[in-house]
MIMARDREN-412746 format. One record per residue: residue number from 1; residue in three letters; x, y, z of N, C-alpha, C in turn. Coordinates in Angstrom, 3 decimals. Each point is the difference from the previous one (the first is absolute). Example, Ala and Ser with C-alpha at 12.3 -4.5 7.8 and 13.67 -1.06 7.14 Angstrom:
1/ALA/13.190/-5.690/7.800/-0.890/1.190/0.000/0.900/1.200/0.000 $
2/SER/-0.350/1.050/-0.720/0.820/1.190/0.060/-0.770/1.090/0.730 $
REM end
This chain:
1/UNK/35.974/-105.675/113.938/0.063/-1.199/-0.813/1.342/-0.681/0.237 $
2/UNK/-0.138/-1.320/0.215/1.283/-0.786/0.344/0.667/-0.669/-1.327 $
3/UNK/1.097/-0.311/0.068/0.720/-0.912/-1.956/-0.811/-1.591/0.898 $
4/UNK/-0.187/-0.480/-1.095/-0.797/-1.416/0.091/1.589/-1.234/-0.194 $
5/UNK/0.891/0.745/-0.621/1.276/-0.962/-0.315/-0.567/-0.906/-0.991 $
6/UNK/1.420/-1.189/-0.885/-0.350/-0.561/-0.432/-0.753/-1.532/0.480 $
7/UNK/-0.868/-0.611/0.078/-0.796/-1.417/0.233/0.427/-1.103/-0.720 $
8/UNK/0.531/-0.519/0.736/0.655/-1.578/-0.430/-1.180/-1.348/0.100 $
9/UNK/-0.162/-0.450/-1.284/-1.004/-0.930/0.256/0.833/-1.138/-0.549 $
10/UNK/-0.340/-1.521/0.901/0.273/-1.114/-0.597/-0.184/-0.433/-1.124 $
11/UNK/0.221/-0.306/-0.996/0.436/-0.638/-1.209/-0.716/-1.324/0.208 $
12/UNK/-1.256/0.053/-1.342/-1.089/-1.111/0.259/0.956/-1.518/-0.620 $
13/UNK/-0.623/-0.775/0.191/0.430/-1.238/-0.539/-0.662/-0.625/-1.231 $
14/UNK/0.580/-0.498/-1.112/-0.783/-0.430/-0.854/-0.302/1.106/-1.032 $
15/UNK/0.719/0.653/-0.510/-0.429/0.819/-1.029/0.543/-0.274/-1.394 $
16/UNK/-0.318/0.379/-0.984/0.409/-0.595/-1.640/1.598/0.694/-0.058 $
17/UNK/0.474/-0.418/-0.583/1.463/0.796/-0.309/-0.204/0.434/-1.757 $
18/UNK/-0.851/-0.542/-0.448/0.278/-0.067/-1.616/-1.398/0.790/-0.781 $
19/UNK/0.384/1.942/0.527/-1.201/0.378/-0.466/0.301/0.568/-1.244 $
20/UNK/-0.768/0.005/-1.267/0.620/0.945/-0.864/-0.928/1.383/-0.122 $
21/UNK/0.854/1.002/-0.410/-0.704/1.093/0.614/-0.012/0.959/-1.655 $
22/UNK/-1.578/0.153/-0.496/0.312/0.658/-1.477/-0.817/1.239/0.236 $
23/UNK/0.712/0.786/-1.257/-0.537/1.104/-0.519/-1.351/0.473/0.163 $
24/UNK/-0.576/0.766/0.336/-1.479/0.199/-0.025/-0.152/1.720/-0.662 $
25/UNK/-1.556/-0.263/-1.006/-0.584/1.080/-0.271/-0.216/0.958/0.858 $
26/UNK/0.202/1.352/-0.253/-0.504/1.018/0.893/-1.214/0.679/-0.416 $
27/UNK/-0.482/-0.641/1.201/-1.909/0.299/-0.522/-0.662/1.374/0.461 $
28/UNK/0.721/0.469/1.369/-0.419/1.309/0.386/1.197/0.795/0.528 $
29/UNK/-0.391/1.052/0.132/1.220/0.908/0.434/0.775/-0.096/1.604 $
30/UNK/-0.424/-1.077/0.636/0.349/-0.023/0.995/1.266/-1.749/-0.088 $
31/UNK/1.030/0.456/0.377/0.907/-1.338/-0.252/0.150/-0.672/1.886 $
32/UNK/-0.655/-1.803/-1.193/-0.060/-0.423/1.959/1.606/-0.577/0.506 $
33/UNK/-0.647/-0.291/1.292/1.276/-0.213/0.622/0.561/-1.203/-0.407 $
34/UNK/1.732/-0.242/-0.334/0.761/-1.347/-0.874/0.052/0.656/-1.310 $
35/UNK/-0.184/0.851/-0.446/-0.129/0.226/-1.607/0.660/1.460/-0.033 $
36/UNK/0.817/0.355/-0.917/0.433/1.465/-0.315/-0.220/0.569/-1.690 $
37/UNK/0.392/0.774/-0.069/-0.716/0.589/-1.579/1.074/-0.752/-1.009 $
38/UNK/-0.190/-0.441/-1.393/1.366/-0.242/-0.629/0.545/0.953/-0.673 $
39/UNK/1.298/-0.462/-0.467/0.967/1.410/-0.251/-0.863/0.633/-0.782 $
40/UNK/-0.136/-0.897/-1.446/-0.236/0.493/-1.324/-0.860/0.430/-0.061 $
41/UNK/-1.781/-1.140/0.405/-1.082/-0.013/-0.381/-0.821/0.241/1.162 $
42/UNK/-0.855/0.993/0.013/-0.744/0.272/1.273/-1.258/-0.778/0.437 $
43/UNK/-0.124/-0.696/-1.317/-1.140/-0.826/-0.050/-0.116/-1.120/1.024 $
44/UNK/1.230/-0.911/0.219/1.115/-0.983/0.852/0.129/0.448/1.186 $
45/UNK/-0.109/-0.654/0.949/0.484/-0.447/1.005/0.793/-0.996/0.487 $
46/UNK/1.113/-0.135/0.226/1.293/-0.783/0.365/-0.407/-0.040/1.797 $
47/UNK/0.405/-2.028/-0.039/-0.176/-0.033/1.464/1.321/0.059/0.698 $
48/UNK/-0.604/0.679/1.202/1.187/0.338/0.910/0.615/-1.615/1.123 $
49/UNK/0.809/-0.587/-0.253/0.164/-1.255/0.179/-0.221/-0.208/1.705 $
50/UNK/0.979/1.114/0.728/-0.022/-0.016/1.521/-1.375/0.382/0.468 $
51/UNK/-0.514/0.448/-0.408/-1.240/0.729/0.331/-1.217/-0.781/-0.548 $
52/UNK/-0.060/-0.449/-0.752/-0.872/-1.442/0.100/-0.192/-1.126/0.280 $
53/UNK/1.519/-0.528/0.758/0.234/-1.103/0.631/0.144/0.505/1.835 $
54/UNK/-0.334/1.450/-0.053/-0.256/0.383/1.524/-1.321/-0.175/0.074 $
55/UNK/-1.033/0.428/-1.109/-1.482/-0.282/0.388/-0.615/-0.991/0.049 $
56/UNK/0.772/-1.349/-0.735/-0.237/-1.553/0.142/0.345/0.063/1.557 $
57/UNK/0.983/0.305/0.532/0.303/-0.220/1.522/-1.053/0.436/1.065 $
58/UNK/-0.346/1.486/-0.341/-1.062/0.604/0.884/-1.478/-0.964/-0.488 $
59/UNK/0.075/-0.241/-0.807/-1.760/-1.188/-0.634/0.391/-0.614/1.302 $
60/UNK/0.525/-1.057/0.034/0.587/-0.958/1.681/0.001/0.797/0.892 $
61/UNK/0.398/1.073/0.363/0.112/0.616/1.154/-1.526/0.620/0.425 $
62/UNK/-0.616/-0.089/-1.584/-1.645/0.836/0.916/-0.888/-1.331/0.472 $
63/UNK/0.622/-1.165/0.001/-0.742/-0.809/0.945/0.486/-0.136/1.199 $
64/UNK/0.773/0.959/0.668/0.299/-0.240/1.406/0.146/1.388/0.268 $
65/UNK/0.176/1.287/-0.619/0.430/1.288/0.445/-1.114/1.243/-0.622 $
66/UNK/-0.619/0.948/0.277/-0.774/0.644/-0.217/0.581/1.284/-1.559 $
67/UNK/-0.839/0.019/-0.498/0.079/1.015/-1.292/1.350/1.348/0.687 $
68/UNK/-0.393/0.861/0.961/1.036/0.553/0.391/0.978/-0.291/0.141 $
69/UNK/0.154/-1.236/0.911/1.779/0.109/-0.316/0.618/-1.132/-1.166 $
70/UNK/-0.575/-0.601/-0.291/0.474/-0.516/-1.757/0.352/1.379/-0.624 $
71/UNK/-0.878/0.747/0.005/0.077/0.707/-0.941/1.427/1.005/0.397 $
72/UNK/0.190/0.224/1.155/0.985/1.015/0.767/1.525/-1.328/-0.535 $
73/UNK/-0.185/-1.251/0.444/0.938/-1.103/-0.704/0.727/0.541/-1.060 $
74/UNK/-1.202/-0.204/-0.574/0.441/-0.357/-2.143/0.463/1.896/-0.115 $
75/UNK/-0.628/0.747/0.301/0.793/1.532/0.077/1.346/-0.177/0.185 $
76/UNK/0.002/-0.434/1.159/1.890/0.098/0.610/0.714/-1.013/-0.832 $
77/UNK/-0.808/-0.920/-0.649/1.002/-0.976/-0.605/-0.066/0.528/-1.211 $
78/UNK/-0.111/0.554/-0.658/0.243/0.161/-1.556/0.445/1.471/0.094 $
79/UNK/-0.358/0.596/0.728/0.310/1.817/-0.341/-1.273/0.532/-0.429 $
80/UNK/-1.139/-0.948/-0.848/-1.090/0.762/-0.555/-1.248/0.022/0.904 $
81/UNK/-0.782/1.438/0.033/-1.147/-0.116/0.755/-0.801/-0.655/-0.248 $
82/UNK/-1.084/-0.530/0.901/-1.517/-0.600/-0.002/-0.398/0.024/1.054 $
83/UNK/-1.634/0.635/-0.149/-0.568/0.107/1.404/-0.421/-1.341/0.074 $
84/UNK/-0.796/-0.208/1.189/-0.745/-1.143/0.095/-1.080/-0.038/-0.310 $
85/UNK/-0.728/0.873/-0.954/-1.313/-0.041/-0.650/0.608/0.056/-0.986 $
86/UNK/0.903/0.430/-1.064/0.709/-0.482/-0.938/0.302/-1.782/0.034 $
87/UNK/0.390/-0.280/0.992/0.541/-1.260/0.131/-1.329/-1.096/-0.540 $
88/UNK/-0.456/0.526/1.073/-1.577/-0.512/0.211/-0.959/-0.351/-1.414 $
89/UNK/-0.258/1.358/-0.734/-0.360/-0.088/-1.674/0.556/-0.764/-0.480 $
90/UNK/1.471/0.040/0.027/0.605/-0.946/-1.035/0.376/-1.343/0.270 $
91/UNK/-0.899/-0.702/1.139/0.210/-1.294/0.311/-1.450/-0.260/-0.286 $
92/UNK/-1.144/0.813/0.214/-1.505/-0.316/-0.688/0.000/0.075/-1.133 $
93/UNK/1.072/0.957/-1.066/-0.484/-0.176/-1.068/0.401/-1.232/-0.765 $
94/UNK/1.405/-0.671/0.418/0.424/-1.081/-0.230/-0.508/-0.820/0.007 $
95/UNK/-0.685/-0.667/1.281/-1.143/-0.831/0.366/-1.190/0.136/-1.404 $
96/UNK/-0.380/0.921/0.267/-1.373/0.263/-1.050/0.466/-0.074/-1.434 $
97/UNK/0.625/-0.075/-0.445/0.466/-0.201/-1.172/0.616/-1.664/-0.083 $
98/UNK/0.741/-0.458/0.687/-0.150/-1.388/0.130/-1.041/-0.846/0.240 $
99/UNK/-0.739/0.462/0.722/-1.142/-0.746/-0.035/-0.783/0.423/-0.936 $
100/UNK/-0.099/0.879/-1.026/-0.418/0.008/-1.038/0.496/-0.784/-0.847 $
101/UNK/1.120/0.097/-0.729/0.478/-0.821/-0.629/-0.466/-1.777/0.415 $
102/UNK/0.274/-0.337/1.378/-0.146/-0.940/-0.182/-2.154/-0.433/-0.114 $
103/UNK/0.008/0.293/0.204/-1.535/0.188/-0.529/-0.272/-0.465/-1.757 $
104/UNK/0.569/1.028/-0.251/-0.208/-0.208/-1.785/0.447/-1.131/-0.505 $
105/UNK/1.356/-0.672/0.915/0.480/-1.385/-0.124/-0.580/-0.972/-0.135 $
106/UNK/-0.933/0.204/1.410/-0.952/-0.887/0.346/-1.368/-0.520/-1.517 $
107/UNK/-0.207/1.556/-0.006/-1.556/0.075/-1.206/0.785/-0.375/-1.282 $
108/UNK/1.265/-0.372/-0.089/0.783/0.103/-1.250/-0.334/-1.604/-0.165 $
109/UNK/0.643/-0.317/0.999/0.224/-1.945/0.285/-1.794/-0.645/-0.143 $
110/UNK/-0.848/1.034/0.778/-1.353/-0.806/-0.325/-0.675/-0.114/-1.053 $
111/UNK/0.356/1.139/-0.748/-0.445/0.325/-1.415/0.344/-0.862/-1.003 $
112/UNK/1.378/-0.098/-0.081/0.261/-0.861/-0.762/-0.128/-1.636/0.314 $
113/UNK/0.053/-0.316/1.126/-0.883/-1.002/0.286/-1.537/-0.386/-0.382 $
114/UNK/-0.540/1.295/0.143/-1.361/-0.097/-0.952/-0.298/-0.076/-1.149 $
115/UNK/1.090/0.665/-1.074/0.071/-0.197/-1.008/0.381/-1.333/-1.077 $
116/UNK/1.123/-0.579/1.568/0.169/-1.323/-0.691/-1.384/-1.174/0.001 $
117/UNK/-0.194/0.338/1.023/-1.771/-1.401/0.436/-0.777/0.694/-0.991 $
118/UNK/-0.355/1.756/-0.597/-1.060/-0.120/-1.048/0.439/-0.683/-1.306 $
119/UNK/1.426/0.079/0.002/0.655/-0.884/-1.542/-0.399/-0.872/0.268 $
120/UNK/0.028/-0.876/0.662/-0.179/-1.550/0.303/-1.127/-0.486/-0.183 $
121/UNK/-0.936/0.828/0.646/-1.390/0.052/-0.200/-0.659/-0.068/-1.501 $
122/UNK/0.303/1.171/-0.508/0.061/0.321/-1.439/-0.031/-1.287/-0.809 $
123/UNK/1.420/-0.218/0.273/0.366/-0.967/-0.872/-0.925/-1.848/0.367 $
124/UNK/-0.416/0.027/0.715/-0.535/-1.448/0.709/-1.453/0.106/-0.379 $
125/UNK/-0.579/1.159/-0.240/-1.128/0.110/-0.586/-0.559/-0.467/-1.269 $
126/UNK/-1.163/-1.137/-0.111/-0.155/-0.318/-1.434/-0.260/1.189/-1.236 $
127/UNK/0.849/-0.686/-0.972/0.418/0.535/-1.262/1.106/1.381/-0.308 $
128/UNK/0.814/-0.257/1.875/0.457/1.310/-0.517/1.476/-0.381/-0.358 $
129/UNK/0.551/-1.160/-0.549/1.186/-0.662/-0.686/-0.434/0.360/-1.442 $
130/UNK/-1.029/-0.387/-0.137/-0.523/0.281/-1.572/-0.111/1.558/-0.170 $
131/UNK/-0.594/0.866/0.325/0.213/1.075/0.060/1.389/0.704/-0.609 $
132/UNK/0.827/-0.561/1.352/1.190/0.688/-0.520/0.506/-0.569/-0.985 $
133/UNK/-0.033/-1.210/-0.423/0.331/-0.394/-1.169/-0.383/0.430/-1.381 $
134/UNK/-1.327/0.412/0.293/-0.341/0.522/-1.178/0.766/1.462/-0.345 $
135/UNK/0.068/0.929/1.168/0.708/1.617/-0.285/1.090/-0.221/-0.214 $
136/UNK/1.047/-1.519/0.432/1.242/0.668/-0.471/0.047/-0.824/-1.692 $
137/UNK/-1.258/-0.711/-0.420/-0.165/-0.793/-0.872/-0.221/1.718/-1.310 $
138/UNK/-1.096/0.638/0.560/-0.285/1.151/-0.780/1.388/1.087/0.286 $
139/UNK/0.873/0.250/1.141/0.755/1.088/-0.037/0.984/-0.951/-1.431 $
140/UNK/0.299/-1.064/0.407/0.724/-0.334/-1.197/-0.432/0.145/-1.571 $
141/UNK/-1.218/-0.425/-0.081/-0.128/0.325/-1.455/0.246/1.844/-0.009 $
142/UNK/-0.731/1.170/0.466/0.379/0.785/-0.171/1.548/0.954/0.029 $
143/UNK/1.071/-0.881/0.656/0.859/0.492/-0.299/0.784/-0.385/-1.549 $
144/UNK/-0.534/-1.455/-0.165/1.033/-0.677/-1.471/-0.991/1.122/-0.896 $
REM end
């Protein structure tokens, strides 16, 4: 077996400078990579600042360089291990969870879009001004 040395990759262009990086629940016993245990509370996870602004770098780098050596990269650059099926999971699970989220966004924005046209509806329908006039005509007498 030969040393592989460390791999110098170019430095992409165009990346955010202004990430903020928070606390996260610890949901299973396995702590992912960017995150370490917190002092106090084991529950917490504290993000590891260098180490999550190395895996924003390797995200850019896996559109031009293969899971192995990103992953051999972000190793030598932080000190902490990750295979490249480690790497790999945790760039699908990211994905899949963003695109979840944005999903629900989506059904969030149509919904309530639907909800506003059945108000409208509702309301444009004969006698249904009178209607409501009358319940808040009766909620009032029953509250005096």
């Amino acid at each position: 077996m030969y040393e592989l040395g460390y791999f110098k990759m170019p430095d992409p262009v165009g990346l955010k400078d202004d990430n903020e990086w928070l606390e996260i629940p610890r949901i299973s016993r396995t702590i992912p990579f960017g995150y370490r245990m917190h002092k106090t509370d084991d529950k917490l996870l504290v993000p590891n600042i260098e180490e999550l602004e190395a895996l924003d770098l390797a995200k850019e780098y896996l559109k031009e360089y293969s899971y192995r050596e990103v992953a051999r990269w972000l190793s030598d650059r932080t000190g902490q291990e990750i295979s490249h099926v480690g790497l790999r999971k945790r760039i699908q699970t990211e994905k899949q969870r963003k695109s979840k989220a944005a999903t629900y966004k989506t059904w969030l924005k149509k919904y309530e879009s639907a909800l506003h046209k059945l108000e409208e509806i509702e309301s444009k329908r004969t006698g249904a001004t009178k209607t409501k006039e009358r319940e808040r005509e009766r909620e009032g007498q029953v509250q005096t």
